[in-house]
N, C-alpha and C positions, 0 to 999 in steps of 0.2 A: 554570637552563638547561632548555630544552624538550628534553622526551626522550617516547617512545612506538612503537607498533610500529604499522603500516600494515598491514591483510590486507585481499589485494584478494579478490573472490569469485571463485569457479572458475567463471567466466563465461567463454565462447570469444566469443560474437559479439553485437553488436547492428545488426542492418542496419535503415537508417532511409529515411523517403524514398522504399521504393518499395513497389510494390504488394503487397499479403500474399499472396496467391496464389500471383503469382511467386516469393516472395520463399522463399515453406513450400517449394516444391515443389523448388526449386532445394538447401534447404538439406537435406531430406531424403535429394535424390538425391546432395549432397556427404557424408552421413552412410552412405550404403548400405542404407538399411533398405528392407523390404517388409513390415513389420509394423506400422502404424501406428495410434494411435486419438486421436478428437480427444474433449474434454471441454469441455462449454458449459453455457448455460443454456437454455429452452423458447424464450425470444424468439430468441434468438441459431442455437438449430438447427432453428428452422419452415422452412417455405416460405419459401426465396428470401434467409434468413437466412445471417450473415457463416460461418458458421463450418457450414452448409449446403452456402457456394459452394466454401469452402474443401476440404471432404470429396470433395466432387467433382472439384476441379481435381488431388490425390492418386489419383484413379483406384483404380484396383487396391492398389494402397500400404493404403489409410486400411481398416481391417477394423471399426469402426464410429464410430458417433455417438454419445453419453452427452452428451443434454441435461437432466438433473438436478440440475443443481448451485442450489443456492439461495441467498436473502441470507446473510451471517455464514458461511459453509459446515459444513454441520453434518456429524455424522461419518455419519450415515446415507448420506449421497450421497456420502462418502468411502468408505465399504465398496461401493456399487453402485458407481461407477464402476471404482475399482482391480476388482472381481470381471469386470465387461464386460471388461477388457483382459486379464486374467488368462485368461478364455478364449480367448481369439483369440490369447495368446503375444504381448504388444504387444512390442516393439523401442523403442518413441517413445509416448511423449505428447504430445499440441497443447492447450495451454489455451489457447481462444478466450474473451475476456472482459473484465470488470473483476478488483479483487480478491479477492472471492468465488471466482470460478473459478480462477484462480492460486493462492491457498491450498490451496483442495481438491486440487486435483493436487499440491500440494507434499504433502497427505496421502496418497494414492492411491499417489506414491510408496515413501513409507515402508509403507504396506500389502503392495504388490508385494514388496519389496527382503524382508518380515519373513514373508512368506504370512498376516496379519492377514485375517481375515474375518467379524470380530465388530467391533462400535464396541468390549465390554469391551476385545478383544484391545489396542485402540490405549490403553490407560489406562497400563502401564508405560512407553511410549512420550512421552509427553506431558514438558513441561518440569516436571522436580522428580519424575517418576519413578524407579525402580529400572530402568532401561532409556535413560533418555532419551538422546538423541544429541547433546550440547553441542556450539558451535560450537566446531570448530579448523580452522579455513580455514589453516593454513600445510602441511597435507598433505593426499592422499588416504586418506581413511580401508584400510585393509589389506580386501583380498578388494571393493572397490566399483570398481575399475577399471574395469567393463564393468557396472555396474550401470545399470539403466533411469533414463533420465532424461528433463526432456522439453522442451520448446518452447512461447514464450508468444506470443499476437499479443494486446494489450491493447487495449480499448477504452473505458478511464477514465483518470485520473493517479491512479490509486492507489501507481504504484510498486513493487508486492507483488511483482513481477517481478525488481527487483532485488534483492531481500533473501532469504536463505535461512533467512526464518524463515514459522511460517504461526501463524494464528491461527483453532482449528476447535471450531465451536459445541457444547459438552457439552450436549443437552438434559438428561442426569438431574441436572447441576448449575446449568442455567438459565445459562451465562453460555461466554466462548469461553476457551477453554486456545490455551496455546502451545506450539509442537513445533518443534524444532530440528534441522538437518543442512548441513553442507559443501555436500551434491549439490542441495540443495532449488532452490539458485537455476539457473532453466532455463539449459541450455548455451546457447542462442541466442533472443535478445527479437527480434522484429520490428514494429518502428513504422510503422505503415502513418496516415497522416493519416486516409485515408478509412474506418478501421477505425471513427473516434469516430463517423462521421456520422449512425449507427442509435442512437446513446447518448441517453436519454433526456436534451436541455439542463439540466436540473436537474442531475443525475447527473453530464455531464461538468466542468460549469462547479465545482460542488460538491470532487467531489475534486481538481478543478484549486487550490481554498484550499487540499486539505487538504496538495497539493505544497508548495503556498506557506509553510502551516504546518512541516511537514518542514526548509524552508530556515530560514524564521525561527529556529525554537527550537536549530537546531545552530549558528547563528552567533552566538545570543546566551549560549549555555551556556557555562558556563565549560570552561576545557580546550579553547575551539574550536581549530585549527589551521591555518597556513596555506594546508594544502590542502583542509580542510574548508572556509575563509573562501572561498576563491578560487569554491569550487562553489557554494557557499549565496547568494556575492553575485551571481550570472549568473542562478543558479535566481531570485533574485528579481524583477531586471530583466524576465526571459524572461516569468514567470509576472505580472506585475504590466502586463505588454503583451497578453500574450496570451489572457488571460483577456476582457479589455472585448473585444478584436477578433472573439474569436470570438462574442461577443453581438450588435454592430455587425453580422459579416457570415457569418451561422451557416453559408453554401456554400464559404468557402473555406478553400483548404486548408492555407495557408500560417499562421496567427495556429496553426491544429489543432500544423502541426508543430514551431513554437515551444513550443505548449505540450510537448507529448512530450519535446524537446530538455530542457526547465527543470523539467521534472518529474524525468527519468534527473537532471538533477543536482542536483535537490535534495534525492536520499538517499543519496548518495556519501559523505556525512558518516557516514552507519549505518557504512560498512566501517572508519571510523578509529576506531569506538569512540567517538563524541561522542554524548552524550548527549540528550533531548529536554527536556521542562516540564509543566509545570500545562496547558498547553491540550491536551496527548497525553494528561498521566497522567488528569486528569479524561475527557477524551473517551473514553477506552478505558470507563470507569463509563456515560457517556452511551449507548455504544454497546451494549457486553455485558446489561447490564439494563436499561435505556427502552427499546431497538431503537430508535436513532435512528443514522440513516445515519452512517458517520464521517464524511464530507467536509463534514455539514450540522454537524458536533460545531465542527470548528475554524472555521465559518462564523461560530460565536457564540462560543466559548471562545476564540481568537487574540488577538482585539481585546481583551477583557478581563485576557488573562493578560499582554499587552504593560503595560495598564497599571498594572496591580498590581506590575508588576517592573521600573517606570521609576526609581524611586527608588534602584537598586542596580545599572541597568546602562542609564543614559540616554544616557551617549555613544555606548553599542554601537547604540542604539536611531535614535538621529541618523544612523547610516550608513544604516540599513535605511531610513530615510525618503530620504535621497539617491539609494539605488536604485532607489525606487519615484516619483522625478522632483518630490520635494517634499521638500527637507532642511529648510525653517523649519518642516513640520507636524510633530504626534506620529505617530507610529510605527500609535499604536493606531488615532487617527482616522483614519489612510489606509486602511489594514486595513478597517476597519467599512466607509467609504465606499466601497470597493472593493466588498466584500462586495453592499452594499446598491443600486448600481449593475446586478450581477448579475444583482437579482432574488431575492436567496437571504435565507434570515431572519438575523438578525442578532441576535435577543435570544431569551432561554430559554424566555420569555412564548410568543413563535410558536410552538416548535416542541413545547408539554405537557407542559415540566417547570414542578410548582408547587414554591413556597419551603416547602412542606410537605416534598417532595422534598430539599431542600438536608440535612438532619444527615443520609440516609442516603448520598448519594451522595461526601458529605467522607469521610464514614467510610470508602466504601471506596474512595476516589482514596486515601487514606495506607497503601494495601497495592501500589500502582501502582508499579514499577519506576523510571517517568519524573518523579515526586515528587521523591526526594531530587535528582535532579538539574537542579533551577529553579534561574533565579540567583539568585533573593531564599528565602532559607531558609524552604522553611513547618515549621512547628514544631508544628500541632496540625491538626487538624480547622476548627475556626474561621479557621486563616487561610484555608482552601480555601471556608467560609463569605461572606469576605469577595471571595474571585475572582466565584464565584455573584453574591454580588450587583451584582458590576458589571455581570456577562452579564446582565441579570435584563430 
């Protein structure tokens, strides 16, 4: 008999569909604050930049700007920013961005809530420290009732907005750690279509797969559930539409808010506790030490880790080809073709991993969380050898 516990995130709202501006300004003044501070990145808070306009349309409200935020979000930009808000007494956070920025501020928070003002300070903090804060979303943690929290306007399918986990770059360990809390996931996401339209095409299209990725690997894990299946299967459809459309017709706005739509749902699986694969656990290796974008990781690791786990989970793999409007193809070539359609690389070759590279990066995808949970058992390093070289 199927049994498991459901924990939904202590998310209040997601307004979709309308403008970000309106959308901040209204939500702030339903919140009550006059303390407000937004966190972006240098493109995002220049001249005439989203998260510029947005500071403005908050008036009085917004007490400043913290454009610092950088790739992977490192904890350096985690201690400036949290210090910027700390000054001015924020009430609110706004993360204007991708997942870089949303993470940082899932840090920022934890800085504020702990008065952290050293990167050391966040190290007991971190997952697997004497401090860390594991998730238990079935309460409010005691004494955080009124603790600062903050607000995302996205402008990637990264999804980091849904998830109350963050992932923040250690430089003295070269590689990114994770940091857990209940509060991390913003009380209110706002899907603005026209928020993607400054996103660099690469960038948005890119983690638009890595949405895709998200839904694939929770529907094909074992343990999926029905209401994980029900999300993962829409997230594919949505994301497997809306991705060419928006290459087809990069002005409009509609394919933009399909995708946003099949990206929120294709991490609703994270909240039931399903599991990811080989194309996550290796990507996280691709990402933390190559520096290679995530969205451009499952560009090339999806299509390869589909087919290396055809042989143990090919009917689950037949659906996913049904929702992506081709059930006689594989799984994986639609993926790839999708991918390659794009624009985006599709083999490891393009993006300067050599098979020189391959025994260190197996090595340490089999410390990777999302490892034990593929459908086909990898058992050693070599099988992770053998994913590689399919990507290759």
């Amino acid at each position: 008999m199927t049994h498991g516990t459901h924990h939904f995130p202590r998310q209040e709202r997601v307004v979709y569909g309308k403008p970000a501006a309106e959308a901040v300004v209204a939500e702030v003044a339903a919140l009550g604050f006059d303390r407000i501070y937004v966190m972006s990145t240098r493109s995002l808070s220049g001249e005439g930049g989203l998260a510029t306009r947005l500071s403005a349309a908050l008036g009085s409200r917004c007490g400043g700007l913290y454009g610092g935020v950088t790739a992977h979000s490192p904890r350096e930009a985690v201690i400036e920013g949290a210090a910027r808000a700390r000054a001015v007494d924020a009430q609110l956070l706004i993360a204007v961005g991708g997942g870089s920025v949303i993470d940082a501020t899932k840090g920022m928070l934890l800085c504020l809530w702990h008065d952290l003002a050293t990167t050391d300070a966040m190290e007991p903090y971190r997952r697997g420290g004497d401090k860390a804060s594991h998730l238990d979303q079935s309460r409010c943690p005691t004494g955080m009732e009124r603790a600062i929290r903050m607000l995302a306007v996205p402008t990637t399918y990264s999804a980091a907005e849904f998830t109350d986990a963050a992932g923040i770059f250690n430089k003295a360990r070269g590689g990114k750690e994770g940091f857990d809390h209940p509060l991390f996931v913003p009380q209110t996401v706002v899907l603005d279509p026209a928020a993607t339209l400054d996103t660099p095409p690469e960038l948005l299209l890119s983690t638009g797969v890595k949405a895709l990725d998200h839904a694939v690997e929770r529907f094909c894990t074992p343990g999926a559930h029905p209401y994980s299946d029900a999300t993962a299967s829409e997230a594919i459809r949505l994301m497997a539409r809306a991705l060419p459309g928006i290459k087809a017709r990069p002005t409009d706005l509609e394919p933009r808010l399909e995708g946003q739509l099949g990206m929120w749902l294709s991490i609703t699986g994270a909240a039931e506790g399903i599991g990811i694969g080989a194309s996550h656990g290796i990507g996280h290796i691709l990402g933390g030490r190559f520096k290679i974008p995530h969205g451009v990781t499952s560009c090339v690791m999806l299509p390869a880790a589909l087919r290396w786990n055809a042989a143990v989970n090919g009917e689950r793999q037949k659906r996913i080809s049904a929702f992506m409007g081709a059930p006689d193809r594989a799984a994986g070539d639609l993926v790839r073709e999708l991918v390659a359609g794009l624009g985006l690389p599709t083999r490891l070759r393009d993006i300067g991993i050599k098979r020189d590279d391959f025994s260190t990066i197996a090595e340490h995808s089999m410390h990777d969380p999302a490892i034990p949970a593929n459908p086909r058992k990898i058992a050693g390093p070599q099988d992770i050898v053998e994913i590689l070289e399919l990507a290759w």
